[in-house]
Structures are given as structure tokens and as C-alpha cells.
PAKOL-838801 format. One record per residue (C-alpha): residue number from 1; x, y, z. Coordinates in steps of 0.2 Angstrom, whole numbers, always signed. Example, Ala and Ser with C-alpha at 12.3 -4.5 7.8 and 13.67 -1.06 7.14 Angstrom:
BEGIN
<1; <+62; -22; +39>>
<2; <+68; -5; +36>>
% end
This chain:
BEGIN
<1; <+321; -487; -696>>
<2; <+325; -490; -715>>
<3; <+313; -484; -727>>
<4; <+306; -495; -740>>
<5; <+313; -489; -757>>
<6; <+294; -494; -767>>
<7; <+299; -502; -787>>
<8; <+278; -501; -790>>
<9; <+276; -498; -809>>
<10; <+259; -488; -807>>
<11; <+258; -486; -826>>
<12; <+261; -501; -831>>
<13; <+248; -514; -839>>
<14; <+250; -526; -826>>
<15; <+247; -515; -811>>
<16; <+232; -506; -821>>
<17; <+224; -524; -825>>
<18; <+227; -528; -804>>
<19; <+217; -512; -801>>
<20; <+204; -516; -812>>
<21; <+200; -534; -804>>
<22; <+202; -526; -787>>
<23; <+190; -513; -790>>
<24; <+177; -524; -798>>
<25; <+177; -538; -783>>
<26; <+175; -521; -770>>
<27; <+163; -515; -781>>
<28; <+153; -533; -778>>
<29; <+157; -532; -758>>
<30; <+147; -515; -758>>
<31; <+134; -520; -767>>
<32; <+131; -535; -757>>
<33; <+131; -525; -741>>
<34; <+118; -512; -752>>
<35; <+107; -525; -755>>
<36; <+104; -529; -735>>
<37; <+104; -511; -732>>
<38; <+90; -508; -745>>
<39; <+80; -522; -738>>
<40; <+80; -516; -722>>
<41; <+75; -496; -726>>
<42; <+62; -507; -737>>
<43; <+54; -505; -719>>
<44; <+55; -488; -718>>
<45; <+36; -483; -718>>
<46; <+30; -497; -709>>
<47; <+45; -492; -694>>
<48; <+38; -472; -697>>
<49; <+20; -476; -693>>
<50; <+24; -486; -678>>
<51; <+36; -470; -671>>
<52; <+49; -479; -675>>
<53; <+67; -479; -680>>
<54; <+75; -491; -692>>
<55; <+89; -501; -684>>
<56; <+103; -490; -693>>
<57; <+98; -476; -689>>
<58; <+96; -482; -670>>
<59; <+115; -489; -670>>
<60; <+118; -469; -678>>
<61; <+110; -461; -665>>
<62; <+121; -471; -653>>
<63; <+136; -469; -659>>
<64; <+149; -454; -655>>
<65; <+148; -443; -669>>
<66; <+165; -441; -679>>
<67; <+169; -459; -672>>
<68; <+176; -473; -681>>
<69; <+163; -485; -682>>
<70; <+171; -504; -687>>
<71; <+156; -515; -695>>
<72; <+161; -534; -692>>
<73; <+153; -547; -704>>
<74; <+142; -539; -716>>
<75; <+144; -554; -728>>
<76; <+138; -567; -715>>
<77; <+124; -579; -723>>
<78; <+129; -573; -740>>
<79; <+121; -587; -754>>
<80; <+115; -596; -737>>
<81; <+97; -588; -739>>
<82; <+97; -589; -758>>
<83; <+110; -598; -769>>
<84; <+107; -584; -781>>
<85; <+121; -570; -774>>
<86; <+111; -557; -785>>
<87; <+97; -557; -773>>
<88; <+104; -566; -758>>
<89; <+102; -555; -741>>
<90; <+117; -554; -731>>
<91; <+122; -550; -714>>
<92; <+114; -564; -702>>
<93; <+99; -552; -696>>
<94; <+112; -543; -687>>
<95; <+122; -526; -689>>
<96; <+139; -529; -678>>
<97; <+153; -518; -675>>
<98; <+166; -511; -664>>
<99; <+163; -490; -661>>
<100; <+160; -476; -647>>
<101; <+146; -472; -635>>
<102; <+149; -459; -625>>
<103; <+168; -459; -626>>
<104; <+167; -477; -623>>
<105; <+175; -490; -634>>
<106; <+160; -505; -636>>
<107; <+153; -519; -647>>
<108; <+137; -514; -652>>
<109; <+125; -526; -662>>
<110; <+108; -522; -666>>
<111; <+93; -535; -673>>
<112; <+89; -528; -692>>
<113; <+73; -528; -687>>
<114; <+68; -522; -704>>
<115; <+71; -540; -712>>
<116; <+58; -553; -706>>
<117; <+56; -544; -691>>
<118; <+73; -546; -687>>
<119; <+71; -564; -684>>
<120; <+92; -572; -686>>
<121; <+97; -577; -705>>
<122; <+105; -589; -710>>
<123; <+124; -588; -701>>
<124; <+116; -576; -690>>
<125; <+119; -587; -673>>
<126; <+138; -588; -678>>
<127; <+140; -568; -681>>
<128; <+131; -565; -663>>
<129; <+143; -580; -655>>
<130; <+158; -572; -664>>
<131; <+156; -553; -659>>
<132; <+151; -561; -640>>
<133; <+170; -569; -642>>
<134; <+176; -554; -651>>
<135; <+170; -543; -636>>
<136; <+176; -554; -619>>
<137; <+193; -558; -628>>
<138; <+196; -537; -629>>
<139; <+186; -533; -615>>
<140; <+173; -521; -623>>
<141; <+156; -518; -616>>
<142; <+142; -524; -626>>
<143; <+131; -515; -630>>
<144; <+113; -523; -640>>
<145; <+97; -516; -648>>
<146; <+85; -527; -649>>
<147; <+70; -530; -659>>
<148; <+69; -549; -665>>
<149; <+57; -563; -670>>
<150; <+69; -573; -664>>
<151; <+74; -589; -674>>
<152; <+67; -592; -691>>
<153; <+56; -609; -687>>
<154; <+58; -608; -706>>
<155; <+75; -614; -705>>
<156; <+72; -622; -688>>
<157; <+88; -634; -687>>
<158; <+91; -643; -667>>
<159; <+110; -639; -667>>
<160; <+105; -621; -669>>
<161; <+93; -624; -654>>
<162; <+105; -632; -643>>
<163; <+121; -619; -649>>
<164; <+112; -604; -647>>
<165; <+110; -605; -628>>
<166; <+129; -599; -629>>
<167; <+122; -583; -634>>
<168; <+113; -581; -617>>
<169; <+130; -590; -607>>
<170; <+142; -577; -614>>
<171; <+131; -564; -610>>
<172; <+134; -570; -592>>
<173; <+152; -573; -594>>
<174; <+154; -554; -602>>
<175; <+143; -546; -585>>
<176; <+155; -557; -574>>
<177; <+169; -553; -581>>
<178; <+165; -536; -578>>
<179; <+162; -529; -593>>
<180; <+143; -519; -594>>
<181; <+130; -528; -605>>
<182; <+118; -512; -611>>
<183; <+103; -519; -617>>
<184; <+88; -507; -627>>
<185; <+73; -519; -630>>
<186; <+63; -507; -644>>
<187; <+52; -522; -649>>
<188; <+50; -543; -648>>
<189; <+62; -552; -635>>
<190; <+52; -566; -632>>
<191; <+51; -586; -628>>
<192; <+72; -589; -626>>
<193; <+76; -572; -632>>
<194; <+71; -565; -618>>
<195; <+86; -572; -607>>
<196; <+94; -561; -622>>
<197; <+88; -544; -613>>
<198; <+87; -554; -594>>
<199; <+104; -558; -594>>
<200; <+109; -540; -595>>
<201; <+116; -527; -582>>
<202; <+107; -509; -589>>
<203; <+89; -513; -598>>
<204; <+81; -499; -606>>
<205; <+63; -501; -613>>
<206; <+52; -493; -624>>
<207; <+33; -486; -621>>
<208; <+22; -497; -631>>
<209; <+33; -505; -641>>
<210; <+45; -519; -630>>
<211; <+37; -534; -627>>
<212; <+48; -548; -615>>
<213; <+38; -563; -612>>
<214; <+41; -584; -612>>
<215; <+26; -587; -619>>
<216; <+17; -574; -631>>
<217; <-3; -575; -628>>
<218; <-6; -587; -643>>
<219; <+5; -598; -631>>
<220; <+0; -595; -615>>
<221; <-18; -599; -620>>
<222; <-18; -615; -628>>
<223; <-4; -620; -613>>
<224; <-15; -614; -597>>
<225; <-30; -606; -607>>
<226; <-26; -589; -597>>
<227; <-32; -573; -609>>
<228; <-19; -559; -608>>
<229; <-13; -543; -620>>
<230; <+6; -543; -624>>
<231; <+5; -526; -614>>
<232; <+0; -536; -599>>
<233; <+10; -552; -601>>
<234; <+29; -541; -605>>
<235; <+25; -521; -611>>
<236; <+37; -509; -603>>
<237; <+29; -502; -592>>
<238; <+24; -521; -583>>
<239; <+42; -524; -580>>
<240; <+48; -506; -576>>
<241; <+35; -507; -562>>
<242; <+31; -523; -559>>
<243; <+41; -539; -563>>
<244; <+59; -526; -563>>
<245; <+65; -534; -577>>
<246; <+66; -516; -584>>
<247; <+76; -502; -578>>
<248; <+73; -487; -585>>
<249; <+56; -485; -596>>
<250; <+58; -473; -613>>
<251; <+43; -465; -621>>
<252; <+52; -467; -640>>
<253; <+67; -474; -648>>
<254; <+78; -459; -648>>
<255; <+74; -459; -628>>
<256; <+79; -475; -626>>
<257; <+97; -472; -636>>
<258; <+99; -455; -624>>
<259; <+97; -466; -609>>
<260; <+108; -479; -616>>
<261; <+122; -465; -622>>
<262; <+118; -457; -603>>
<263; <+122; -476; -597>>
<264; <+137; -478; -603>>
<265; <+143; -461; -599>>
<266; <+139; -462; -583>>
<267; <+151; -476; -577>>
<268; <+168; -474; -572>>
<269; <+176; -483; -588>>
<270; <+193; -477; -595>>
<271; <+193; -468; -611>>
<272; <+203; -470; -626>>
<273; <+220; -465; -623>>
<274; <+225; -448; -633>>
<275; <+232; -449; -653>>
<276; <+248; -454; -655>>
<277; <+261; -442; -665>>
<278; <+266; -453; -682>>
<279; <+271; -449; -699>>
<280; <+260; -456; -715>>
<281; <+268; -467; -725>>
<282; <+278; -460; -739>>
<283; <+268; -471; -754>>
<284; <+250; -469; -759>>
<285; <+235; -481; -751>>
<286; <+228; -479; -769>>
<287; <+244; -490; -773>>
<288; <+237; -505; -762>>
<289; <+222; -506; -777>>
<290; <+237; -513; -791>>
<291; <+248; -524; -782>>
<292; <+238; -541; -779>>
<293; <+238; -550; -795>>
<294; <+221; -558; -802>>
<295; <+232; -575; -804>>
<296; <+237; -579; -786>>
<297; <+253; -589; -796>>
<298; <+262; -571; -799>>
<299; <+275; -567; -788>>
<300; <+272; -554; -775>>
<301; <+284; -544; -763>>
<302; <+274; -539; -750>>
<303; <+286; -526; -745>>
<304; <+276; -514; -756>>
<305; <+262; -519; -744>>
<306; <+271; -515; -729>>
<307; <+278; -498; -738>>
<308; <+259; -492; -737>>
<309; <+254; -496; -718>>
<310; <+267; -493; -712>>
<311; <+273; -476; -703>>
<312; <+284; -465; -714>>
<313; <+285; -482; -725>>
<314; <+300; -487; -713>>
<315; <+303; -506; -711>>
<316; <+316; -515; -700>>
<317; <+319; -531; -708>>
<318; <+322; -545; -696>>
<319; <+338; -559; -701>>
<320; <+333; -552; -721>>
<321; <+344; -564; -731>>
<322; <+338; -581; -721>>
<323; <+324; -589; -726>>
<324; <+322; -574; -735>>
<325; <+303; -581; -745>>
<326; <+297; -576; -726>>
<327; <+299; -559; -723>>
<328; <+296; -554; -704>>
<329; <+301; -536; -695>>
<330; <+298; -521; -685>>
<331; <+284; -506; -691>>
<332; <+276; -494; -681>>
<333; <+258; -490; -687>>
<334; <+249; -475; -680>>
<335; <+263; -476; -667>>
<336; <+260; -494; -663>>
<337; <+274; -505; -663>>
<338; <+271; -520; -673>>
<339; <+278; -536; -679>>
<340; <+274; -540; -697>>
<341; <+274; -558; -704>>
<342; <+273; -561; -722>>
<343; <+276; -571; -737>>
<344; <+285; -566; -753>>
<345; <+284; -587; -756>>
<346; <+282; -602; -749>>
<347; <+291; -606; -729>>
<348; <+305; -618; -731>>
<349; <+313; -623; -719>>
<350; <+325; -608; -715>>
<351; <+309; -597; -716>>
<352; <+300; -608; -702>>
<353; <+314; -607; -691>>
<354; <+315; -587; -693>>
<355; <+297; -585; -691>>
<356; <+298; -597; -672>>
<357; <+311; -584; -668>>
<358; <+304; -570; -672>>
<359; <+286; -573; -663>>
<360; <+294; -579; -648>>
<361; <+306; -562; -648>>
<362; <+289; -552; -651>>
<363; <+282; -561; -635>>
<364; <+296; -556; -627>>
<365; <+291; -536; -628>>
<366; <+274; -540; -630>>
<367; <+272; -532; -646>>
<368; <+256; -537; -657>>
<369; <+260; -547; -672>>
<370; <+251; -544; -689>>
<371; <+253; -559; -701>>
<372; <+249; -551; -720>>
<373; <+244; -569; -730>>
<374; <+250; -572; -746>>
<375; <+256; -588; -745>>
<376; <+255; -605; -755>>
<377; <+259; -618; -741>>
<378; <+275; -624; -734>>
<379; <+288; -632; -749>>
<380; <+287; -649; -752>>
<381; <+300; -663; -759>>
<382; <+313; -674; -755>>
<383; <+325; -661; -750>>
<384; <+316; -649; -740>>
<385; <+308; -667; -731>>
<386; <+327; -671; -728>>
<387; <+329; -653; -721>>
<388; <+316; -655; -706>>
<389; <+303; -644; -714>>
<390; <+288; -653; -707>>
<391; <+298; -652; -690>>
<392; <+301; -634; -694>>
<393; <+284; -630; -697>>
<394; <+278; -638; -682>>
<395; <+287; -628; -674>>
<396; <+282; -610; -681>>
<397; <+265; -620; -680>>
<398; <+268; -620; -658>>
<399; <+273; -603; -660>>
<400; <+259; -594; -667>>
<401; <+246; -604; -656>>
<402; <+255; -599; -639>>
<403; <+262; -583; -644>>
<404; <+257; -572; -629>>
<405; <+252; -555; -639>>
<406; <+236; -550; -650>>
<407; <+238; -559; -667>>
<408; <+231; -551; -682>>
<409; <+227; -560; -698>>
<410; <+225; -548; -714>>
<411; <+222; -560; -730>>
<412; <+231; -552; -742>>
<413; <+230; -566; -759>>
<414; <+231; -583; -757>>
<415; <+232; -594; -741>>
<416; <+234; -611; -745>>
<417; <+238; -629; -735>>
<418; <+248; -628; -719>>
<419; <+253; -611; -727>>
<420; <+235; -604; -718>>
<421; <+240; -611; -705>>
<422; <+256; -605; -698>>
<423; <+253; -590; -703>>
<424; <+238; -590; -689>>
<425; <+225; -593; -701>>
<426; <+206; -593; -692>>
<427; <+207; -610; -683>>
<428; <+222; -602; -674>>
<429; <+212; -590; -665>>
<430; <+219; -571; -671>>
<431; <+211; -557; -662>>
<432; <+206; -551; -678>>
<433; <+205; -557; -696>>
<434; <+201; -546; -711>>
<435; <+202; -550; -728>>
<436; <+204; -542; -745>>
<437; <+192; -544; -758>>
<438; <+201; -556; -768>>
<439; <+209; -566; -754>>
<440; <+208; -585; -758>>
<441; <+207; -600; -747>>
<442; <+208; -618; -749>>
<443; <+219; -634; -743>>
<444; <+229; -629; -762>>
<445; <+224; -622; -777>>
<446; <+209; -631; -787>>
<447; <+222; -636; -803>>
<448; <+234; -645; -790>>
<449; <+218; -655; -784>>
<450; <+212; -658; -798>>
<451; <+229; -665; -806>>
<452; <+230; -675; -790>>
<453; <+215; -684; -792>>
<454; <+219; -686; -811>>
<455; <+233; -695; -806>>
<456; <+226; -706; -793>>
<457; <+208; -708; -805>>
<458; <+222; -715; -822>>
<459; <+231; -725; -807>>
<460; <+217; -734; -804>>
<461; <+209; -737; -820>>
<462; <+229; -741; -827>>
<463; <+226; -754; -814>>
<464; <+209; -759; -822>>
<465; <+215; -760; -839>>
<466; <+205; -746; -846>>
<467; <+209; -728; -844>>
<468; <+194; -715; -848>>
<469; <+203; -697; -852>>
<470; <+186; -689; -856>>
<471; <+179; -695; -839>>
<472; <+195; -689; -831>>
<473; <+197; -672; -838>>
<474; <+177; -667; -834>>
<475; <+182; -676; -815>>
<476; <+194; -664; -816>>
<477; <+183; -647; -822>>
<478; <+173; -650; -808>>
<479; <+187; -651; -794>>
<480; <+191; -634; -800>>
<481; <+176; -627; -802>>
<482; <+172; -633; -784>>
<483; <+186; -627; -777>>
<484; <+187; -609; -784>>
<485; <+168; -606; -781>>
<486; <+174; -612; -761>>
<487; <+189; -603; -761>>
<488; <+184; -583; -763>>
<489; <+180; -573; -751>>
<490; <+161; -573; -754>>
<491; <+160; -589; -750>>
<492; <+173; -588; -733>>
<493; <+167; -574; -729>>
<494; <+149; -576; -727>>
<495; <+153; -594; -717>>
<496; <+164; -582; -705>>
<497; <+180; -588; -707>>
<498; <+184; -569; -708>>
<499; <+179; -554; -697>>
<500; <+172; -544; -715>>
<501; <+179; -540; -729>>
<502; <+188; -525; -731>>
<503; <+195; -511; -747>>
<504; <+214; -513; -747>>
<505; <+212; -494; -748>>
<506; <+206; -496; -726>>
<507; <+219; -506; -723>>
<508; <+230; -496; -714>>
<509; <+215; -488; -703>>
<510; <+206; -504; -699>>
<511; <+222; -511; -692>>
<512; <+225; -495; -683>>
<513; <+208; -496; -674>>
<514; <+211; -514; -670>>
<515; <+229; -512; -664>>
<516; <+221; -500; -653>>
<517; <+206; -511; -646>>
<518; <+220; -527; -642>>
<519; <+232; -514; -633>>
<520; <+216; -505; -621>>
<521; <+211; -524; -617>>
<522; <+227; -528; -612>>
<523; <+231; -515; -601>>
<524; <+213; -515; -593>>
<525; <+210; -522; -579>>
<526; <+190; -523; -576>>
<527; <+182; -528; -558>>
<528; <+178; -546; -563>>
<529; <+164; -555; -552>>
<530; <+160; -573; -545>>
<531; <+143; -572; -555>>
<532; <+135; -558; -569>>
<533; <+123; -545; -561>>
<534; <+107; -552; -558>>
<535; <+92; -544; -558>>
<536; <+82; -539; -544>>
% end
């Protein structure tokens, strides 16, 4: 395939000013990630004197060593908890991601039972829900630790109550649809939250320390006045012996990670298929760092994007001079052969047109798509209404919901209007959807809105007889400032409209590990079942 002859300045002031407001918004991802990190080794001592391990060093001790390890969400609940970012905890109470256990590709999520007794944040249902769908969808076994208050009554909030049986029905639907359900109780699973290590196929439970009851005994005396120990109403050793709710009894949490590790070795579950041979691309990932402009205005072509995922940087344009704002064609990455989708301006109507085409011929030899955002919506006026756009749009708009292979959304910049739309924005489904750390998103940019509703606020008040600029223009501040503080990534990030937020620098790995998880699904076939497992 052609190779993508990279114009990137490196040395210029423009490029080194991009770098430098890339750098600093990655530099706030991490520390927001630290700061849940450091509340939950905040534990440390209190989890040492109990003999036990904190929650990451659980999920490191059950992971392949060497391994990639992909985390999902680690922004969830940002500013939900606390307004104040500086000392808001993120994450959901949850630690998600896609890694190894025993050879065995698997979604693990564990409780952070080092914040409130890992008891779900803010945002924490919709991570659990998302990583569920994220695992049936690729057909990954699921693999949970967990320790958890359960919900904060704190934040207590009925919708929550009702939404989070779906926890427990996907838990079914993954067991029947015969993916395994690897469950290490190491502390509280109780009242609902115990359906959360029922509703499991393997359990594993820890001397002295698991407790899996409805009612705790507060409960179950001032219910039936009965008198019982939490050992005696749900301790591991009762239900490894008695009720069978427990399978196999540990006498520590490193036990209980070698039985589940032993667990998931022991079935007969194809492993990841061997490397594939590739060449690197010819331009530096240290490159991807400049090219995003702080001003989402500034013209991009993404083609230098492309130049440093792609293998050997080699890019076969598809119908190049048509539509040409919309650039679509043919990379491999890591050896896998992809479709890209991406944006160099807005989709006209030429550029909706070749997009439709170009899914449906992807479809055609079921090759994954990747859509790189950087758009600013569809174009609008009179003669791009006369051309058919919003017929045309519709139209790539059918394409990307039915298109019958793994669609993967990177946000690049900006993805405004229709423009996140067609070009599979979250509401669309992907399989994935990652974002850089100064992606925006918002129905258009926080000026257009705001000179919008100038017009339509001096419309009205022309109407009146009076028109108030200084009541206008402070209408108009704060349309912007709404919008920008809505549109970055910290804020659509941490409500989930993104899988996690990742350095531009990953880029080309992340989508590799991804690629590779949507290809095993597809060409798995599990033994799916009229029912989950049930216990005995």
C-alpha cells in the first residue's frame, strides 16, 4: 500500500504549543487516576492487619505477568462525588479492565474496597453495567473480586435501586451465554449484593473474611429477633459446607487469586492466537503529542494520524479526490486489517455518500472499521440542502448502525452535531470508544450557541421594542461557559460516554488490543445454555 509521505513540522511553534496543551490535559488524567489510587492504598494498614491485600494488588496477582492489562473507565464519577475536581474521587468504586488470567483473555473488575468499604460511587452502577455489555458483546469471561458495602444509602436514589438489578440479570445472561462468571468473595456481599456472587459459575471464598448473607445480623434481629454472628449467618466456611453457595474455601487472599488463576486455567478455553508479523510505522508516536490543535477551529489532516498507527505508515486511500473532507481507506495495524473513517472537515454530501460505500464494502469482507473523530458536523446551507445532504447523511447515518463488523470510536478533537453521529459516536453503540485528552463534545461549539441565542434573544426583544446588549452578551458568556465546561473530556468522560481516556502516545496499542478482543469474539463460538449455571 502507499506510504503516507508525513509534512509534520516538529519544530515549529505551533506543533510545540499543541504538545504542550496535550501534555498538560494528560498530565491532569493521571493525576485524577492518582488521586483514586492514593485513596485506596490510604487503606493500606487497616487491609495489612486484617491479612489482607488491597484491591490492586489482588487484580496484580491475578493477572498474567508481562500482560497487557487495559483499565476501562478510570474517570467514571469524576466531579459527581465532589464538584471540586481537585479532590474529587474517581473511578465508580470500581477498578475495570480487559487483561490475562491464565492465558485467558477476560474482563476483570474488582470493588475498591479501600474507598468506603468499596461501597459504588457515584457513576459506579453505569461502569459495572458497561464492562457487563462490554464483556457479553466480545464474549469474555468475567472475572470479579469482590468486597463491597454495596450502595452508598448516602446517595440512595430509587432509579439506582431499580437499574441495578441489571447487574445481577447480565451476570445470568453472560453464564448462559456461555461465557464463565469467576467470582472471589474476599469480604461483604450482602442484602442484593449477594445475588452479585450467587449468580456466578466458579465462587471462591475466603477464611474469615467473606461474608454473603440477605440480612446482616442488625437485620435479622430487629426483622425475626433471631441472634446470630456474621460467621454463622454467611462466613465461608457455612457456605462451602453448608448452604453450597461456596465452592472452593481459601485460607487468604493470595489463595483465593491461585484458585481463581487455577480456575481459569483449568477450562478448555482457546488461547490468544500467536503475534502477528508487522512493521512499525515509519513516523514517531511521540509525533501524535503536536498534531491536535488547542483551538478545535484549526484545520487538521488526520492523515498524519493515520501515518502513526498504521503499519509501516502505509495507507490505501479509498475514492481520495470525492468528498475528499472525508477521508476513509485500508491500514493494517498489528497485522489487522482495518477500515479507517475520518474527517479532515465537515461530511458534505459527496463525503456522506463515500463514507455509506465504503462501510457497506467493509461489511462485505468483514473488516473492523475505526472511525478517528475530528469533526464539526455535517455542512449546512442552501446549496448543500439542495444537494440532499440531509438525505445523505441519513444514509451514512443507516450505515454505521447496521454495519455488521466491530466499530471502534477514537475521539481524536472535536465531535460536534450530526457530525458525532455518523461518525458512530456513543449512542451508536461502537465496540469500543476511547478518547484523547482534549477531545470535545457537544451538539456545536459553545460560540455558535451562544450567537444563536443572541440572535433569537435581540429577535425577540426587537419585537419588544427594547433590545438589552449588556443582558445579551452576559446570556451569551454563560452559553459558553456552559457548554466548554460540558464539552471536555473530564466531564464526558466521567458520565461514560467514553470507555477511558487514553495518551495519544497508546494509541496505536490500545487499538491493537481491542482489534484483537472484537476478532477472538467474533470467531468464537461458546456453548451457549437455555439458563446460567445454578447453584446446587
Amino acid at each position: 500500500m502507499p506510504v503516507i509521505e508525513s509534512r509534520l513540522q516538529a519544530a515549529s511553534d505551533t506543533f510545540q504549543a499543541n504538545r504542550t496543551g496535550m501534555l498538560a490535559l494528560l498530565d491532569q488524567v493521571r493525576t485524577h487516576e492518582a488521586r483514586a489510587v492514593a485513596a485506596s492504598g490510604a487503606s493500606a494498614e487497616r487491609f495489612a492487619k486484617r491479612g489482607q491485600l488491597l484491591p490492586r494488588e489482588r487484580i496484580a496477582l491475578l493477572l498474567d505477568t508481562g500482560a497487557p492489562f487495559l483499565p476501562l473507565a478510570s474517570l467514571a464519577g469524576l466531579g459527581q462525588d465532589n464538584p471540586d475536581l481537585v479532590k474529587s474521587v474517581p473511578g465508580g468504586g470500581l477498578i475495570s479492565g480487559i487483561g490475562q488470567v491464565s492465558g485467558v483473555r477476560c474482563m476483570v473488575s474488582a470493588s475498591d474496597s479501600g474507598i468506603d468499604a468499596g461501597a459504588l460511587q457515584p457513576m459506579g452502577l453505569d461502569k459495572q453495567l458497561r464492562v457487563q455489555e462490554i464483556a457479553l458483546e466480545n464474549k469474555l469471561p468475567y472475572v470479579q473480586l469482590v468486597e463491597s458495602a454495596g450502595a452508598n444509602l448516602m446517595h440512595y436514589r430509587v432509579q439506582d435501586f431499580v437499574r441495578g438489578g441489571n447487574i445481577f440479570r447480565n451476570l445470568a445472561r453472560l453464564s448462559a451465554a456461555g461465557l464463565p462468571v469467576v467470582t472471589v468473595t474476599h469480604g461483604s456481599s450482602t442484602a442484593g449484593g449477594a445475588y452479585q456472587t450467587g449468580l456466578s459459575d466458579y465462587i471462591v471464598m475466603v477464611r474469615d473474611r467473606t461474608r454473603a448473607f440477605l440480612a446482616g445480623p442488625p437485620l435479622l434481629k430487629a426483622a425475626t429477633g433471631e441472634i446470630a454472628t456474621e460467621e454463622e449467618l454467611g462466613g465461608a466456611v457455612m457456605h462451602t459446607h453448608i448452604s453450597g453457595l461456596g465452592d472452593y474455601l481459601a485460607e487468604d487472599d493470595r489463595d483465593a487469586i491461585r484458585i481463581a488463576r487455577s480456575i481459569l486455567g483449568g477450562i478448555d478455553w482457546a488461547r490468544n492466537e500467536a503475534p502477528r508479523q508487522f512493521t512499525p510505522p515509519r513516523y514517531d508516536a511521540e509525533d501524535l503529542l503536536g498534531i491536535m490543535p488547542s483551538d478545535g477551529r484549526r484545520p487538521v489532516d488526520m492523515r498524519e494520524v493515520i501515518a502513526r498507527i498504521a503499519d509501516g505508515s502505509e495507507f490505501l486511500e479509498f475514492s481520495e479526490h470525492y468528498g475528499s473532507a472525508t477521508v476513509c481507506g485500508h491500514i493494517r495495524l498489528e497485522g489487522h486489517a482495518v477500515g479507517i473513517v475520518t474527517n479532515n472537515g465537515p461530511v458534505d454530501s459527496d463525503g456522506a455518500t463515500k463514507a455509506t460505500h465504503f462501510i457497506q464494502a467493509c461489511c462485505q469482507t468483514r473488516t473492523p472499521i475505526v472511525y478517528l473523530q475530528n469533526i464539526t458536523g455535517y455542512m449546512v446551507g442552501r446549496a448543500h440542502e439542495e444537494a440532499g445532504i440531509i438525505k445523505h447523511g441519513a444514509k451514512m447515518i443507516q450505515a454505521v448502525t447496521n454495519a455488521s463488523v466491530p466499530q471502534i470510536t477514537l475521539h481524536c478533537g472535536a465531535s460536534y452535531g450530526a457530525g458525532n453521529y455518523g461518525m458512530c459516536g456513543r449512542g451508536f453503540a461502537p465496540r469500543f470508544c476511547f478518547s484523547w485528552p482534549n477531545a470535545r463534545t457537544a451538539v456545536m461549539g459553545g460560540e455558535q450557541a451562544a450567537k444563536t441565542m443572541a440572535i433569537v434573544m435581540e429577535a425577540g426583544m426587537a419585537r419588544k421594542g427594547a433590545v438589552d446588549h449588556a443582558k445579551i452578551d452576559a446570556m451569551q458568556q454563560q452559553i459558553v461557559e456552559r457548554f466548554d465546561r460540558q464539552m471536555s473530556v473530564f466531564t464526558t468522560s466521567a458520565l461514560l460516554l467514553d470507555d477511558g481516556v487514553i495518551d495519544p502516545r497508546d494509541t496505536r496499542a490500545v487499538l491493537a488490543e481491542v482489534l484483537s478482543v472484537c476478532r477472538d469474539a467474533d470467531a468464537r463460538v461458546p456453548q451457549p445454555m437455555q439458563f446460567s449455571v445454578a447453584r446446587p
